[in-house]
Residue, then its C-alpha position, 0 to 999 in steps of 0.5 A: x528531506x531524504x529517503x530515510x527521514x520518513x517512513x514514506x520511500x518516495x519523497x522525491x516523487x513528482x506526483x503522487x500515486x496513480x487512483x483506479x476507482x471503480x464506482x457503480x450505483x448497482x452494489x450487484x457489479x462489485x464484483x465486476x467493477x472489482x475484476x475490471x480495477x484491478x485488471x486496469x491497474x495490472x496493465x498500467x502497473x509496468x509503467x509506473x513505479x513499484x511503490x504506492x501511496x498507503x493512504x490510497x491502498x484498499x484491501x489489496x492483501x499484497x504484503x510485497x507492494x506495502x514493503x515497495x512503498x516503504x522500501x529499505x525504511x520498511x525493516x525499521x518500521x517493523x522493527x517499531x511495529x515490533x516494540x510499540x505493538x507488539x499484539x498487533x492491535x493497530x491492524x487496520x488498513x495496509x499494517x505492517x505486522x511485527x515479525x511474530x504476527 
């Protein structure tokens, strides 16, 4: 399968993408547990590929990493963000917004 055949830009990967996972029993450590995942993940990051895996992507806010992961298929898919929905109504999770949101 090449690159352009699914929305996916890593299909050539030899594994998928890297899981942080910060769980504490105490909902007051949110926050901390959150400072020391994304801290973790900041100091592998220059060591892995730029991309992700969306299914494993929490609210990272981060639109650069999203069109990382899609790659050159990502102005295709908003292009179809753009022609089925364009309201935006499937907005949960990592969302590729059309060009007007």
């Amino acid at each position: 399968m090449g690159k352009s055949d699914t929305a996916g830009n890593t299909r050539d990967a030899t594994w998928s993408s890297m899981v942080i996972v910060g769980i504490d029993p105490n909902p007051q450590k949110a926050g901390e547990i959150t400072l020391w995942t994304k801290g973790y993940w900041e100091t592998v990051h220059p060591y892995s590929a730029d991309d992700g895996y969306v299914n494993f992507m929490m609210d990272d806010g981060d639109d650069n990493r999203l069109k990382a992961t899609y790659g050159d298929n990502y102005g295709r898919l908003v292009a179809l963000k753009a022609k089925y929905d364009p309201t935006n109504f499937s907005s949960m999770n990592q969302n590729i917004r059309p060009l007007h949101s």
